[in-house]
N, C-alpha and C positions, 0 to 999 in steps of 0.2 A: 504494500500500500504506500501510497506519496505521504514525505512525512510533511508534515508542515509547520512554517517557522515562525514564528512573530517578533520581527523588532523594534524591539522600542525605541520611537525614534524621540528623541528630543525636543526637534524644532518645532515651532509654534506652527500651527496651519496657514496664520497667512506668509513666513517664509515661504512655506511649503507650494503655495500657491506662486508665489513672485518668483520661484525655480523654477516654473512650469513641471514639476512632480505632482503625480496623484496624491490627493489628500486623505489620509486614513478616514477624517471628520466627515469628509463630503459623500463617504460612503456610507456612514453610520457604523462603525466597525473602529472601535478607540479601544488601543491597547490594552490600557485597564480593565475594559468589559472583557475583551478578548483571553485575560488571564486569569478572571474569576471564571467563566466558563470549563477552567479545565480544573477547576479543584479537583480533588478527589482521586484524580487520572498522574500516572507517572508522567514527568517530566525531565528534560536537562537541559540545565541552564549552563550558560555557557558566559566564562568571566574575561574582561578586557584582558586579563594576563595571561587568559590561556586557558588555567584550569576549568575542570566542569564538574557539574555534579548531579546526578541523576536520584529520582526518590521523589514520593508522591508529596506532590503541592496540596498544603493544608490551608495556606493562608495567603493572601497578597495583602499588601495597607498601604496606603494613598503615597506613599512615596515608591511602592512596588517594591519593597524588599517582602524576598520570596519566605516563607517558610517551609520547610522538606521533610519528609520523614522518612526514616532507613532509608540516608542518602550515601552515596558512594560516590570518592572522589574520584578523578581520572585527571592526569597530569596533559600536556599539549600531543601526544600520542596517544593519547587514549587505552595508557596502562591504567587501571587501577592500583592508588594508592593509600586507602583506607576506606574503611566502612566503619559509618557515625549511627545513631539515631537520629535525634533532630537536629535540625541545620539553619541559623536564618542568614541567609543569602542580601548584604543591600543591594538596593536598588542602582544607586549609583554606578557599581564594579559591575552590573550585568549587559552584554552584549547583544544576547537575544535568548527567546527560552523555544525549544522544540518538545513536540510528541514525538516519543522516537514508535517507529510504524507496529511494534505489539501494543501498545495501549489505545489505539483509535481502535 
């Protein structure tokens, strides 16, 4: 199955607009919504530095740092380098979060 990614994009929608880029807004489809939809469902988030961390998203909160549960790290090759319980991920340090294609 296609996995699908959501990033969180920063800029304001009327940048977004004045780039001539599609607007998340103008579609009805805002990140935030986007990430509450996948409570429940395994996830991995992926960090500006690299690492990632994969474990079912329990929580988002208005700044989008994730919460995870039985999350497991994975370094920039995607070895695994620990297995945690919970995890809170900020918002700031995250890059994008993906379903990876067993959980859809």
């Amino acid at each position: 199955m296609e996995r699908k990614v959501f990033i969180l994009m920063r800029l304001s929608h009327e940048r977004l607009i004045q780039e001539g880029r599609p607007s998340e807004l103008s579609t009805g489809k805002r990140p935030m919504d986007e990430l509450l939809n996948l409570r429940e469902k395994v996830v991995v988030v992926k960090l500006k530095n690299g690492m990632s961390y994969r474990g079912m998203l329990l929580r988002v909160d208005n700044y989008m740092n994730i919460y995870l549960q039985n999350a497991e790290e994975f370094d920039e090759n995607g070895k695994m380098i620990a297995s945690y319980g919970d995890v809170i991920r900020r918002g700031s340090n995250i890059l994008y979060v993906e379903i990876p294609a067993i959980s859809i």
